[in-house]
C-alpha positions in Angstrom: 177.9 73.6 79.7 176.0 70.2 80.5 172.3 70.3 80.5 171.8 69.8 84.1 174.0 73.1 84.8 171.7 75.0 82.1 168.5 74.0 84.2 169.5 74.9 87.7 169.1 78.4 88.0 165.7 78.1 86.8 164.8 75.5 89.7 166.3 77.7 92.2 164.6 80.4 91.2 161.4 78.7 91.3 161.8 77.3 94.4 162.3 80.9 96.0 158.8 82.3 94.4 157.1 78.9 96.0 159.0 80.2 99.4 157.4 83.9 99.1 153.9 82.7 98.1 153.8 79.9 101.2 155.0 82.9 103.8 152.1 85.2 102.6 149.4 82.8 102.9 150.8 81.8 106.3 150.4 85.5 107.1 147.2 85.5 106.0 145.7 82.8 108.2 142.2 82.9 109.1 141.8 85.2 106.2 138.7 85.1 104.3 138.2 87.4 101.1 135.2 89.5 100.9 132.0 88.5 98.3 129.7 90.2 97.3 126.2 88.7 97.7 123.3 89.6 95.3 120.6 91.7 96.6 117.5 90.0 98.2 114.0 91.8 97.5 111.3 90.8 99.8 107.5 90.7 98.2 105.1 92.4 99.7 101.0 92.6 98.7 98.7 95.3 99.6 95.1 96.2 99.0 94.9 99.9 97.1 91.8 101.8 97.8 91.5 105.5 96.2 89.6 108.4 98.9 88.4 110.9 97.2 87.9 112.7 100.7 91.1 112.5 101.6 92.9 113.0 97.9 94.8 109.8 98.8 95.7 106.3 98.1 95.0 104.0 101.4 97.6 101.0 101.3 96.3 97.7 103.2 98.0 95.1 104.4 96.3 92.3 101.2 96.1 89.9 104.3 94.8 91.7 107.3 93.4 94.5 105.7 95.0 96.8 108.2 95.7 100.2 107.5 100.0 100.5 106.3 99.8 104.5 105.0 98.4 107.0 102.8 99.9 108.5 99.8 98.7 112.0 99.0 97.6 111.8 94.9 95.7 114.9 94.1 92.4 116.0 93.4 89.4 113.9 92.4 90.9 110.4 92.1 89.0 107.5 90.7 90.3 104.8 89.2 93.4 102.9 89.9 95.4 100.0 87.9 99.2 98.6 88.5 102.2 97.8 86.0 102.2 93.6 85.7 105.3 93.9 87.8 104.3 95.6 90.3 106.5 98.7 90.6 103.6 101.8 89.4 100.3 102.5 89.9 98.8 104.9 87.5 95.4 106.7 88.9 92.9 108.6 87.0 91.5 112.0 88.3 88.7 113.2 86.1 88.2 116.4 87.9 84.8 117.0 85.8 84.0 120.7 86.9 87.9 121.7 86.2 88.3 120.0 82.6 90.9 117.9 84.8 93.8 116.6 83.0 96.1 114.6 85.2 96.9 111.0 85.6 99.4 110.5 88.8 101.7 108.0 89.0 103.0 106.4 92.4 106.4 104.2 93.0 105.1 101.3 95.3 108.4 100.0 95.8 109.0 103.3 98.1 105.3 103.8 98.6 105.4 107.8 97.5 104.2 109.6 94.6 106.8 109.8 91.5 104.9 111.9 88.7 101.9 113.4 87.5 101.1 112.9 83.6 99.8 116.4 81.7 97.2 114.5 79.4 96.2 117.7 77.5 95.1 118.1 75.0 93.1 115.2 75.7 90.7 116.0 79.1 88.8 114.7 81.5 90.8 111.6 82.1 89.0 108.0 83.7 89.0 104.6 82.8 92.2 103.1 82.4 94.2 100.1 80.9 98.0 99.0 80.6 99.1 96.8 78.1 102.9 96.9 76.5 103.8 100.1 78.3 101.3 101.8 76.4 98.8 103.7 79.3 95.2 103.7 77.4 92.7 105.9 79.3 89.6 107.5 78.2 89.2 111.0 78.0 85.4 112.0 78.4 86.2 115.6 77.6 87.0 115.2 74.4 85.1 111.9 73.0 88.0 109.9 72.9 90.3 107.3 74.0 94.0 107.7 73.8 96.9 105.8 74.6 100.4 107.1 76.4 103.6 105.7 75.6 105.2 105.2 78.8 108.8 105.1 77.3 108.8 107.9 75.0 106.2 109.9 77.3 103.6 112.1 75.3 100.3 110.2 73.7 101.1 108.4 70.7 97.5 107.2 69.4 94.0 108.6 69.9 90.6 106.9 68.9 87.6 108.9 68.8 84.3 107.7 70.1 82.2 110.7 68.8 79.9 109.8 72.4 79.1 111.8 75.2 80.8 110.9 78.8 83.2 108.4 77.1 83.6 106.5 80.6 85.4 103.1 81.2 87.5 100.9 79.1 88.9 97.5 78.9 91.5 95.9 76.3 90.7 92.4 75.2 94.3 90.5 76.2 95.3 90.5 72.4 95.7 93.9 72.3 93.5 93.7 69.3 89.9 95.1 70.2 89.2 97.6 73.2 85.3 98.1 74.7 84.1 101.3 76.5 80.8 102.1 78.3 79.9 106.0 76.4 77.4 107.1 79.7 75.1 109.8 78.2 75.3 108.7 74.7 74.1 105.1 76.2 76.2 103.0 73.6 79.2 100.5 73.9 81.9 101.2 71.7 83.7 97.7 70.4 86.7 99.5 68.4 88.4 96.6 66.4 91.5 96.0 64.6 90.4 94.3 61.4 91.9 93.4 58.3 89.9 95.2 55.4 90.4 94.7 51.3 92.0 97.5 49.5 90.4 100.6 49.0 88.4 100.6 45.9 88.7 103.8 44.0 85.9 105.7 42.5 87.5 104.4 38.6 86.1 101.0 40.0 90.3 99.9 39.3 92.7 99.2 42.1 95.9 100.7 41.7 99.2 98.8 40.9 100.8 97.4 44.1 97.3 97.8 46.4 97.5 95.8 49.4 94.8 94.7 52.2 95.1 96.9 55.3 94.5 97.0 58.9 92.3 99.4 60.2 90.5 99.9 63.9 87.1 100.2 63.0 84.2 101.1 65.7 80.8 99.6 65.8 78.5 101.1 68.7 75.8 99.0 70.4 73.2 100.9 71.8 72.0 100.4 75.6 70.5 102.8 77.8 71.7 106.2 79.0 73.5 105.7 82.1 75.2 102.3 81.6 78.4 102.9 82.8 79.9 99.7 84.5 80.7 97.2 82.6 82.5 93.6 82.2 83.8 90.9 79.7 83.6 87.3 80.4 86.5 85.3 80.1 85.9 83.4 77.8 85.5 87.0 75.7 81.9 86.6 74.1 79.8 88.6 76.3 79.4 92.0 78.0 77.6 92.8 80.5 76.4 96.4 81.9 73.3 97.8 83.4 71.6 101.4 83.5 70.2 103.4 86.7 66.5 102.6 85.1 67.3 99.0 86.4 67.6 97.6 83.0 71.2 94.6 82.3 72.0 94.6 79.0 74.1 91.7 77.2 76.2 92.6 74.7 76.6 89.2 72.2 80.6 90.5 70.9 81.6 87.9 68.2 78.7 88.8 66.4 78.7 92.4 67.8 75.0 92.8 69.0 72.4 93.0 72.0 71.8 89.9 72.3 69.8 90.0 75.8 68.0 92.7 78.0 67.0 92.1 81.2 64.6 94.2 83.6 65.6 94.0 87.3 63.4 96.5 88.9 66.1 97.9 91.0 66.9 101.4 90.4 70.1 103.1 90.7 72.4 100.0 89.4 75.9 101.4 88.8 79.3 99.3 88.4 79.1 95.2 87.9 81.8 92.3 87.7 81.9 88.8 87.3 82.8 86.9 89.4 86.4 84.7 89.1 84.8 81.5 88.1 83.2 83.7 85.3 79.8 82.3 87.1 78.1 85.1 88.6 77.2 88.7 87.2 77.6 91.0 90.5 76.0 94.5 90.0 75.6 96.7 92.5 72.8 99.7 93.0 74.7 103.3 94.1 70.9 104.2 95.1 69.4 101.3 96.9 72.4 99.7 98.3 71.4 96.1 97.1 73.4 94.0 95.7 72.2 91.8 92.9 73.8 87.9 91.9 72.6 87.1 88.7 73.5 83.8 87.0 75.8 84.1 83.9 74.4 81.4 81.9 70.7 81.7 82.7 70.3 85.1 83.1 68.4 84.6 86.2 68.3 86.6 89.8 69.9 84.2 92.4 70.2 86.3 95.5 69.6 90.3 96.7 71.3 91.6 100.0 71.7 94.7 101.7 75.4 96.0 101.5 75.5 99.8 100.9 74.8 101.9 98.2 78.2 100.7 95.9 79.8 102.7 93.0 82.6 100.4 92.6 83.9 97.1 92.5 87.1 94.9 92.8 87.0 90.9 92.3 90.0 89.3 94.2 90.5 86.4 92.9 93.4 85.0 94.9 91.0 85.0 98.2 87.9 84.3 96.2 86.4 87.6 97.7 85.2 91.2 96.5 85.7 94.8 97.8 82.7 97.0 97.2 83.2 100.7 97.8 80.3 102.3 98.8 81.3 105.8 98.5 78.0 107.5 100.2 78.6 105.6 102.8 82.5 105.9 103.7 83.3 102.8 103.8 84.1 99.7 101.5 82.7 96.2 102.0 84.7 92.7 101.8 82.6 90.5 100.7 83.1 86.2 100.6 81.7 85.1 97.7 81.6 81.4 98.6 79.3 82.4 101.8 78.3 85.9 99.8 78.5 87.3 103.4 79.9 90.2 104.4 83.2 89.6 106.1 84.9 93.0 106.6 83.9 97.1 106.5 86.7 99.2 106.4 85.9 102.7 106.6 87.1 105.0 104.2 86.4 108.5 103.2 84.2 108.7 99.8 86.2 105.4 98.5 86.0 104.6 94.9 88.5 102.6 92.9 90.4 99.5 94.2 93.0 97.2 93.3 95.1 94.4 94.5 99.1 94.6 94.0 102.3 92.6 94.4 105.5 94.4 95.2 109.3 93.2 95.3 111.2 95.7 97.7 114.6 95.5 98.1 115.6 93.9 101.9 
């Protein structure tokens, strides 16, 4: 058989499989095959104030200020942080007179409550931090401050304070030192990771294979009773609080000391922040309703004005501008701190902490 004969049935039959696959795509005109398109998620910022009248969570609109919903929490809530994504909220509810025990966590992508952490045996639950998935808060029933692993759920470290009405806390960003106002003891605690020599045994001789070790050690800085709020500069050197007697302390933290004290005579003072441009110490009095700008670097009084008696306070530093909640009063007050005028009062029932949030919901 010649060649040519050996190769025609294979042409023939791959000129009828051409044939078939033209007719079907002639069939199929105007035919276009379905794709799947990734899902979109729209970002949406809102302005989180806590009521303790109405148990509640008040979502604003971050921009208007306007009034979006509520979300039912629980009893007693005070203070309020967010996960750095965005998703969670986690808000503290001390519930003093009930040994409360409950931190409640809220899905912001769906706006509704999702769980409520049982801290036991660790009580009276307030000031909170997030870092790592690891929820810090402290417990003022029980002298302490204990962290919450978020993944494996149950509390995975405890430092004790050994203070009375262990109150707020805040971690330096390192993860390596953590500072908290103890209110009736009138101390600071500055708890420190450090990295300490080998233990030296009574024989006066280190054992074979001793190592240096890391330990968190506490030093306390006394203050005044009362000092509860509190703030760290950026730059991470100083602290700043201030008692009801009207006395600012200054807290010198590389070299762990009071390094300053400074009489206001303005009774009552309660929470403090500095401001964004870490210029300005802004400390509010719960009792006089002033408001006090002191001067970071100099230590001086720049300005006093009349804007309710506040027991809380939020700097937003996106729109350069503060929330105050004066909780006596029902209502919180936006504050421009370019003009330091008052540019909004939003009333809300017994309002104490606040927060500002970022949320990507699905379209």
């Amino acid at each position: 058989m010649s060649a040519m004969k050996k190769v025609r049935p294979f042409i023939i039959i791959l000129i009828a499989l051409l044939q078939v696959r033209s007719n079907a795509a002639k069939a199929n005109v105007g035919y276009t095959p379905h794709v799947s398109l990734p899902l979109t998620s729209v970002a949406k910022k809102y302005v989180l104030i806590l009521s303790k009248s109405s148990q509640s969570v008040v979502v604003l609109d971050y921009n208007t200020l306007d009034s979006i919903t509520s979300i039912p929490v629980g009893a007693d809530p005070h203070e309020v942080i967010t996960s750095p994504d965005g998703s969670k909220a986690y808000i503290s509810r001390p519930e003093m007179n009930d040994s409360g025990h409950h931190i409640t966590i809220l899905n912001l992508q769906s706006l509704q409550k999702e769980q409520t952490i049982d801290t036991r045996p660790f009580y009276i639950p307030h000031g909170l931090a997030l870092q790592s998935n690891r929820l810090w808060f402290t417990a003022q029933g029980s002298k302490a401050v204990a962290v919450y692993d978020l993944n494996v759920k149950k509390v995975t470290q405890v430092f004790g304070t050994g203070q009375d009405f262990t109150h707020l806390i805040q971690l330096r960003p390192d993860g390596k030192a953590f500072y908290t106002t103890n209110v009736e003891s009138g101390t600071v605690s500055i708890y420190e990771l450090e990295e300490l020599p080998p233990y030296m045994p009574p024989t006066g001789v280190l054992p074979q294979g001793a190592k240096p070790r890391q330990e968190w050690r506490q030093t306390l800085i006394q203050v005044e009773p009362g000092c509860e709020g509190f703030d760290v500069s950026k730059d991470g050197k100083e602290l700043w609080t201030a008692s009801p007697a009207g006395n600012i302390f200054v807290i010198d933290l590389e070299n762990k000391r009071l390094k300053s004290r400074i009489h206001s005579d303005v009774l009552g003072l309660h929470r403090l922040k500095i401001t964004p441009d870490d210029k300005t110490v802004c400390i509010v009095s719960v009792k006089t309703g002033e408001l006090l700008y002191y001067n970071r670097q100099t230590q001086q009084l720049e300005q006093t004005v009349k804007t309710g008696q506040g027991a809380g306070i939020y700097m937003d530093e996106q729109k350069n501008r503060m929330f105050l909640s004066c909780t006596p009063n029902n209502y919180v007050s936006v504050v421009d701190l370019a003009t330091r005028k008052e540019i909004r009062r939003i009333p809300i029932g017994r309002p104490d902490g606040i927060t500002s949030v970022s949320v990507n919901t699905p379209n």
